[in-house]
C-alpha positions in Angstrom: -45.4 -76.2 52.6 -42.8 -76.5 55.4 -40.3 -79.0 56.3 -40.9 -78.9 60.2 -43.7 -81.5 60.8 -45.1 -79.8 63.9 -45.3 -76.6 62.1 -47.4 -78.4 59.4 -49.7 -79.9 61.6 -50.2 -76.8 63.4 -51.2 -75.5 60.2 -53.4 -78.6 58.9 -55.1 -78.4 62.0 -55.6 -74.9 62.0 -57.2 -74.9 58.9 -59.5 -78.1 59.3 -61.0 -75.9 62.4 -62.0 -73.1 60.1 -63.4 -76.0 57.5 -60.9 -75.9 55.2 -59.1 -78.9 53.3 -55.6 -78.9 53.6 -52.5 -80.6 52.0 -49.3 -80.5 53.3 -46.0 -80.8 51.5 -42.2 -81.6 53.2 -39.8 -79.9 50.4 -40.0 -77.5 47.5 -40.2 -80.7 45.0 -43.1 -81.9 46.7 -44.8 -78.5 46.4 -44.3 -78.3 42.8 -45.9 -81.7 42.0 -48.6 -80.7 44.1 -49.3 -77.8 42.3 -48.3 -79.2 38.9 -51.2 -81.8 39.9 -54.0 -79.9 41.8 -55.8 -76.5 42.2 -55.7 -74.8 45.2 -56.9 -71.1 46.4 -54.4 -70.4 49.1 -50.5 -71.4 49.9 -48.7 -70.7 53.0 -45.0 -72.3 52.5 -41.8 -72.0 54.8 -39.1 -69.9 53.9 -36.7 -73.3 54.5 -38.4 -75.9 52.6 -34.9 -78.3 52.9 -34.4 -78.5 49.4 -35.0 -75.1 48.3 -36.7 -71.9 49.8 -39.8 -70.2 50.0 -38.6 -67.8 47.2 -37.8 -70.7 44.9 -41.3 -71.7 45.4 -43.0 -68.4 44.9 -40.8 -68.0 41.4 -42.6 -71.2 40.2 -46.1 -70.6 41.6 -46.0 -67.0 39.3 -45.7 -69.4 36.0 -47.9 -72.3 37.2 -50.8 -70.4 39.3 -50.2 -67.0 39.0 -53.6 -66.3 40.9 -52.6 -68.4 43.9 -52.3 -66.3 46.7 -48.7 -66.7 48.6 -47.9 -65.9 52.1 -44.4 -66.9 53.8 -43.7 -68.0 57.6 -40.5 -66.5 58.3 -38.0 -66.8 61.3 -38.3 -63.9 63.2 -36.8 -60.4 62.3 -36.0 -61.7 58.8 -37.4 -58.2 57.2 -34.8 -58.6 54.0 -36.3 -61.7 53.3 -39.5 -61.3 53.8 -39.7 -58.4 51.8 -38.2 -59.6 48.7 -41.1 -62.7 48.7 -43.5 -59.5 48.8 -41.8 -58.1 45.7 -42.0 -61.6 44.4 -45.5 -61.9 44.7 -46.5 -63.1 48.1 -49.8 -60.9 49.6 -48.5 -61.0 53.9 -45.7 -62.9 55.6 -45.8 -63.9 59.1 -43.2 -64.4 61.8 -42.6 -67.5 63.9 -43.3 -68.0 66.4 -47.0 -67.9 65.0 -50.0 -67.0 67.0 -53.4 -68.3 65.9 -55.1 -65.4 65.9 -52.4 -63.8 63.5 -52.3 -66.9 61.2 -55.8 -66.9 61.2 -56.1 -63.1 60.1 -53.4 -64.3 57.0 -55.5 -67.3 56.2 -58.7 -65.1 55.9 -56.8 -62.7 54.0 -55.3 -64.6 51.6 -58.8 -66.3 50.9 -60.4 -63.0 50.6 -57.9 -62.0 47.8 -59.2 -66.0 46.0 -62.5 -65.0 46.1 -61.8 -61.5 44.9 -60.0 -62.7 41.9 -62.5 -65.6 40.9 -65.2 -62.7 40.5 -63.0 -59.8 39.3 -63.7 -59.1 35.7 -62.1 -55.6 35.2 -60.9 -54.3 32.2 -59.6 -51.4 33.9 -62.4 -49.1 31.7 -63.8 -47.0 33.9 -61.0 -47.1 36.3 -60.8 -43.7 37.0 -57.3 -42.6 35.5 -57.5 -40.5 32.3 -55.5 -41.6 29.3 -54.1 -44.2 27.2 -50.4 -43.2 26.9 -47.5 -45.7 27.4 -46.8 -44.9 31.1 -50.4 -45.0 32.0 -50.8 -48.2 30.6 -48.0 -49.6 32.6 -49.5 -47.7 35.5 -52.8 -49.5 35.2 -51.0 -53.3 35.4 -49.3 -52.5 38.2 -52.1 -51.3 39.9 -54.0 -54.0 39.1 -51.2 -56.5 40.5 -50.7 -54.2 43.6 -54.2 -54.5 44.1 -54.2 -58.5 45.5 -51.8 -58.0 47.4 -51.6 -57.1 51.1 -48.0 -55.6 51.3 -47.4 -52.0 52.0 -46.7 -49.6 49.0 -44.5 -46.5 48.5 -46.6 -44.4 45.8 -44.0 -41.9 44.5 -44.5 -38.3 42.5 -44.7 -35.5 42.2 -47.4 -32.7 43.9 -49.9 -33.0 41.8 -50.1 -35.8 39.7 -52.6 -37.7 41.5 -50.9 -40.1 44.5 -53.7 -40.2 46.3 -55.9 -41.0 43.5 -54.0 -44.0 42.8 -54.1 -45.5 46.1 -58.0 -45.2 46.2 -57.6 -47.0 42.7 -55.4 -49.6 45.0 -57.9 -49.7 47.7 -61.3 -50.1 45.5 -59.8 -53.0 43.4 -58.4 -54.9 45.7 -60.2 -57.3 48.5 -60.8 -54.5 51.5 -62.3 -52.8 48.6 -65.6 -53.0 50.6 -63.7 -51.5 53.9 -62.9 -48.2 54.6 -60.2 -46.3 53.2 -59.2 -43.7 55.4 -56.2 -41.0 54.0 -54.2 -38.2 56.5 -51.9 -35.8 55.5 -49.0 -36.4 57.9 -47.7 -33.3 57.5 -51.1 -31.3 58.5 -51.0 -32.6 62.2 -49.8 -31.0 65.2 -47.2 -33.0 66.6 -48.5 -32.5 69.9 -51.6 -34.4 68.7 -50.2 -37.1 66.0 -50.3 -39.8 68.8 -54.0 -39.1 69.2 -55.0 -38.9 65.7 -53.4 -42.0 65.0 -54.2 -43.9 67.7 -56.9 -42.3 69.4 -57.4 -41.5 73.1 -59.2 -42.0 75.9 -61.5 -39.5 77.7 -59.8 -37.0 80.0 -56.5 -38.3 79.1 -55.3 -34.9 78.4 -56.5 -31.5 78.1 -59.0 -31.1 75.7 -59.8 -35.0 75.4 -63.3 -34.5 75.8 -64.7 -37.5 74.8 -63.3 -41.0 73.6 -61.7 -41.2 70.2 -60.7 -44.3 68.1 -58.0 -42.7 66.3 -57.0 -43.7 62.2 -55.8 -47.0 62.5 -59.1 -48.2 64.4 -60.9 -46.3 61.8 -59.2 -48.0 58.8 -59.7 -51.4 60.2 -59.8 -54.0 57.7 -59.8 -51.1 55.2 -56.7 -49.1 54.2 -54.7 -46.3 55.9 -53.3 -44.0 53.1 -50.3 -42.0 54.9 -50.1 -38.9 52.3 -46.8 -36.9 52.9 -45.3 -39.5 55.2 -42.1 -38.1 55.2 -43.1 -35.2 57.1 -43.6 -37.8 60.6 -41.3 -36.4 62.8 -38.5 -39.0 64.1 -40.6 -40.0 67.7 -43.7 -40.7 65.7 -41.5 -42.6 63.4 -41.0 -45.1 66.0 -44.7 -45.3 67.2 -45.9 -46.0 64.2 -43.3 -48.6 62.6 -44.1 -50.6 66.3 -48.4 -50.0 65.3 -47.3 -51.5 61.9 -45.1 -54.2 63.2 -46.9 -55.3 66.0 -50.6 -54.9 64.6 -51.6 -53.1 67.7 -52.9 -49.8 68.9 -52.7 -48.5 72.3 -54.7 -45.3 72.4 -53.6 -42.4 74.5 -54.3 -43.0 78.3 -55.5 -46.6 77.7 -54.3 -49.5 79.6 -54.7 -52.0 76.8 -53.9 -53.0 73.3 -56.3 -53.4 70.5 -55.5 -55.8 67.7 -55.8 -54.1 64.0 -56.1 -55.5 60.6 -55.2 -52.8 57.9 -53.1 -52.3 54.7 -50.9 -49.3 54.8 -50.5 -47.0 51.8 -48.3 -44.0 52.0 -47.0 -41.3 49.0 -44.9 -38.2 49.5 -43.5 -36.0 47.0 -40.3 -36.0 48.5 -37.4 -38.5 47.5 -37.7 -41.2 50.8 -34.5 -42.9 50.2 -32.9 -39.4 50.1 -34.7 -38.5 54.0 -33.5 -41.7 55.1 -29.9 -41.4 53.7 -30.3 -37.3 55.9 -31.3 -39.0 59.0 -34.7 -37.8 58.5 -36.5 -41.0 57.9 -35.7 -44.2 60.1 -33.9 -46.7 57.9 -36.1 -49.5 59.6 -39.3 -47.8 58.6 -38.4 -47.1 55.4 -37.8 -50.6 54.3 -41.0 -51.6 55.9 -42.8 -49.0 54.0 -41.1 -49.1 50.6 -41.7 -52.9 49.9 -43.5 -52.5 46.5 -42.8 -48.6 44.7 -45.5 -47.4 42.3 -44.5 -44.3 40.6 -46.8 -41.9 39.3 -45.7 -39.9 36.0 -45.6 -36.5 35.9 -48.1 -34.6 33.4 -45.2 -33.7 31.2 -44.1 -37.5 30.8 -47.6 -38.1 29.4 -48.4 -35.4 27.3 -50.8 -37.3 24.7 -53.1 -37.6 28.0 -54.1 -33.7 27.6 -56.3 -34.0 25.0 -58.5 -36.7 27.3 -58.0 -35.1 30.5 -58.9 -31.6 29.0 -62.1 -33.2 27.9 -62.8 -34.7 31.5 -61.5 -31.8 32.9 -64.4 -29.1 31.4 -67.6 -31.6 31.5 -66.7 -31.9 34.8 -66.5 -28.5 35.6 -69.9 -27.7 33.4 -72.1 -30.5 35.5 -70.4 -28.1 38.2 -71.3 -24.5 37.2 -74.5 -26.1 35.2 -73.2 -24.9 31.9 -72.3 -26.0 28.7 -68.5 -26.6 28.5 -66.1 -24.7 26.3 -64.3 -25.5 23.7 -61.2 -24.9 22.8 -60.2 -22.4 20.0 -57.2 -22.5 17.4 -54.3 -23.1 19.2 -55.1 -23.6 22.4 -54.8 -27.2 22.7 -51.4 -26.8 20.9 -50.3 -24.5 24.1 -51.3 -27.2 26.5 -49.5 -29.4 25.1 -46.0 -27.4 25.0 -46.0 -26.3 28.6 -44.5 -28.2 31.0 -46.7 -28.3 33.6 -44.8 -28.1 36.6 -48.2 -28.7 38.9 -48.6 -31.5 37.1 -52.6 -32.5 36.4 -53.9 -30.3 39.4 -52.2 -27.2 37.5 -54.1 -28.5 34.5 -57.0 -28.2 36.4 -56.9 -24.5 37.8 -55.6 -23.4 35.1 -58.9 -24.9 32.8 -60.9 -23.3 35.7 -59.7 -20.0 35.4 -59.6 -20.4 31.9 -63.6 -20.9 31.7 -63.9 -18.1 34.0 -62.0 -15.5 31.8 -63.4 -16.9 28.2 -65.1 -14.7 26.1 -68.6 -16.7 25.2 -68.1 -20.3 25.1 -64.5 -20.7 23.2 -60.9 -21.0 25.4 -58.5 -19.1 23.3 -54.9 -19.3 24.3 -54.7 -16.0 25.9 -57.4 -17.1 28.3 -54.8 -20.0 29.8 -52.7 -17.0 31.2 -50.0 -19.6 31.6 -46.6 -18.5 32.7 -45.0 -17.9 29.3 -47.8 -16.0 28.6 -48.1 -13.4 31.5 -44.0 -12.9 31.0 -45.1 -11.7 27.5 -47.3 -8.9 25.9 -50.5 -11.0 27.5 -49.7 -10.4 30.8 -51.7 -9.3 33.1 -52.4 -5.7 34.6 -51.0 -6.4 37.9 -47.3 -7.5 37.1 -45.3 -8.7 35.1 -43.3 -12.8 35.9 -44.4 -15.1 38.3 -42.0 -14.4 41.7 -40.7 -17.6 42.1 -40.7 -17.4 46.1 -45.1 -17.3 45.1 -46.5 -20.8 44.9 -48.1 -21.1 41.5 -51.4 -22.0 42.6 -51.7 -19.1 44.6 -50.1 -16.5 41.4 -52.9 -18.0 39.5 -55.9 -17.5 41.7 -54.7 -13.9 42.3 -54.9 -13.3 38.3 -58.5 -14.6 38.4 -59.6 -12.7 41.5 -58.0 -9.7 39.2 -60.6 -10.2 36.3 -63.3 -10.9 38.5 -63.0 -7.9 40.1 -62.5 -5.5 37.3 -65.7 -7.2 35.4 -67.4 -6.1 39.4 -65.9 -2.6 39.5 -67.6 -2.0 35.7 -70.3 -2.8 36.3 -70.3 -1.3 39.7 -70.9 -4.6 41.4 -73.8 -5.8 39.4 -73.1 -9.8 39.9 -75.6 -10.4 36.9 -74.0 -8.2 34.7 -70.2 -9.0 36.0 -71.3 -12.5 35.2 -72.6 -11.8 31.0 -69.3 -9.5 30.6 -67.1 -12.8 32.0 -68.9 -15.0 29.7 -70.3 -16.7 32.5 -73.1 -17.7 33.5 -75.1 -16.2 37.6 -74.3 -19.5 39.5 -70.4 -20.1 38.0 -69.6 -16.3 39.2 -70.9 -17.2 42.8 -69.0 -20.2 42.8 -66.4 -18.7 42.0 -67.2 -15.9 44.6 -66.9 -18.4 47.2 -63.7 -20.6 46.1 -61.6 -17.2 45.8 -62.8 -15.6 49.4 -64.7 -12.6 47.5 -68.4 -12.8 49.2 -66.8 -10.3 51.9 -65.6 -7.6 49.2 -68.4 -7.7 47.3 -70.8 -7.1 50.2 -68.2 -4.4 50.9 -68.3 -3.3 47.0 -72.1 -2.7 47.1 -72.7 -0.9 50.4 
């Protein structure tokens, strides 16, 4: 749908060459009858369509053919625009001037998401996400709406309640699902080298580049890159990479040439991004090319009548793990669960049912065996201390109160793993799992000299 007539018959012609049948409309009235009348699979439309605007027809698509993929031809550096038809449902946009090879790309894109959607009969069961509470409901459709389309999301939360998760969830339902989904943790990289993991490099380039490497955008191609922690890019790579998603091109480090990229960009941080931007510590531009679409992810505490079913998940995964029967819980504990906070959010949930079926007496979690912070503060704390410092992360006070059992179960039974392992209620294989997660092979070599 456009009212330029050379810009439609580009388009016609365009798609008659990759054997598709086309019909062309002049104005937003003509494009309603059209699809009042017919079925179609795919809709590219104007942003000027003389008697209305691409947004217009986007509203009325959503009530008449809310499976119709949407993408907009836009006039050049019209970002405001062409983000709001993304929020309105459209899967890409394109700028004008358009190149073939780009409109192409959309074309194929916007098919892929038809077919996907004709033969994608999920329920959501099986999905992945634990629970059934009111926020994970709503979670779930938007996922599942996020899923078809091709514009960038901002996946907001907090550490810990499963961002990264979420976007795989994005990835796998939608139409790359069959490409690769690579993820980074932006703020893990050495700056020196972000260019270079991102990008890649050529051999001999620089010191160290011994060999020639693709870098994270080639390796996502046609899949998604998942930018975890994104607002830990310093400002220079900022600017690299807004250009890498504007421009849909790579140049790796010490190569002449640019190589074309097709990839959908995820990113999460647990930071506030519109507060970094509003510091100066996140480019504006970026920013609003980034955060077209926000999917939040609730915090544990928001979704409290999830513990019950992710406290279930939680232990039969960890007894396929340690090959042993899974706990249960005893009087009271589930009730403790469910009053504390959980700051962590579901990871804390997670160490702190691991440490719990490390400490349990037989095959029962009582509440004392939680150690959660209340708890230590009060006449169950443990032998080392009393409160949590607050300058200690909380993954790392917990670890150290389990290393603490551990090794008093060792030093009684002077380092007999077998018979540390009966008196932890345990079974052989959990202790030396647990051995190697908390760094304790060294000591206990040490412990039996």
């Amino acid at each position: 749908m456009d009212d330029e007539a050379d810009l439609r018959e580009l388009l016609v012609i365009t798609l008659g060459r990759m054997k598709l049948e086309a019909t062309a409309a002049d104005s937003l009235a003509a494009a309603q009858r059209l699809l009042d009348r017919d079925t179609f699979h795919l809709c590219l439309t104007d942003m000027n369509l003389g008697d209305g605007s691409g947004l217009q027809l986007i509203r009325y698509a959503a009530e008449k053919a809310p499976d119709l993929p949407i993408a907009v031809l836009t006039a050049f550096g019209n970002m405001e625009t062409a983000t709001e038809a993304m929020k309105l449902g459209a899967y890409d946009f394109i700028a004008k001037p358009v190149s073939l090879d780009r409109l192409r790309q959309l074309i194929q894109d916007g098919l892929g998401i038809s077919r996907h959607g004709a033969t994608d009969s999920s329920s959501g069961e099986g999905d992945g996400l634990i629970g059934q509470s009111s926020a994970m409901q709503h979670l779930r459709r938007q996922i599942r709406k996020l899923a078809r389309s091709q514009a960038p999301i901002y996946i907001s939360g907090e550490s810990g309640s499963g961002k990264e998760k979420v976007a795989r969830l994005i990835h796998t339902l939608g139409p790359r699902g069959e490409h690769p989904f690579v993820a980074v943790n932006c703020g893990a990289i050495p700056s020196e080298l972000m260019e270079s993991e991102f990008f890649g490099h050529r051999k001999g380039s620089f010191t160290g580049a011994v060999e020639d490497r693709k870098g994270l955008f080639r390796e996502a191609d046609g899949g998604t890159l998942f930018l975890d922690e994104v607002a830990d890019l310093p400002l220079h790579m900022q600017v690299k990479l807004l250009r890498a998603i504007q421009e849909k091109t790579v140049r790796p480090v010490g190569e002449s040439r640019e190589f074309s990229v097709n990839l959908r960009i995820l990113c999460a941080t647990h930071k506030d991004l519109s507060e970094e931007m509003q510091a100066g510590r996140f480019r504006q531009d970026l920013y609003y090319r980034l955060n077209v679409i926000e999917a939040h992810v609730p915090p544990l505490r928001e979704r409290l009548d999830d513990v019950p079913a992710l406290v279930d998940h939680i232990l039969s995964r960890l007894g396929i793990a340690w090959d042993t029967t899974p706990p249960t819980l005893g009087d009271g504990t589930l009730a403790a669960l469910r009053e504390y906070p959980f700051p962590g959010n579901v990871r804390e949930l997670e160490n702190v049912l691991e440490r719990a079926m490390t400490l349990c007496d037989g095959n029962v979690i009582e509440p004392a065996h939680l150690r959660l912070p209340s708890q230590a503060s009060s006449g169950d704390a443990p032998s080392q201390g009393g409160s949590r410092d607050p300058a200690l992360p909380l993954e790392e006070y917990l670890q150290d109160i389990e290393r603490q059992e551990i090794l008093k179960a060792l030093d009684a039974t002077h380092w007999n793993r077998t018979a540390a392992a009966k008196k932890l209620g345990m079974t052989f294989r959990s202790l030396r799992y647990r051995l190697k997660k908390l760094a304790l092979d060294q000591e206990e070599e040490e412990g039996s000299a």
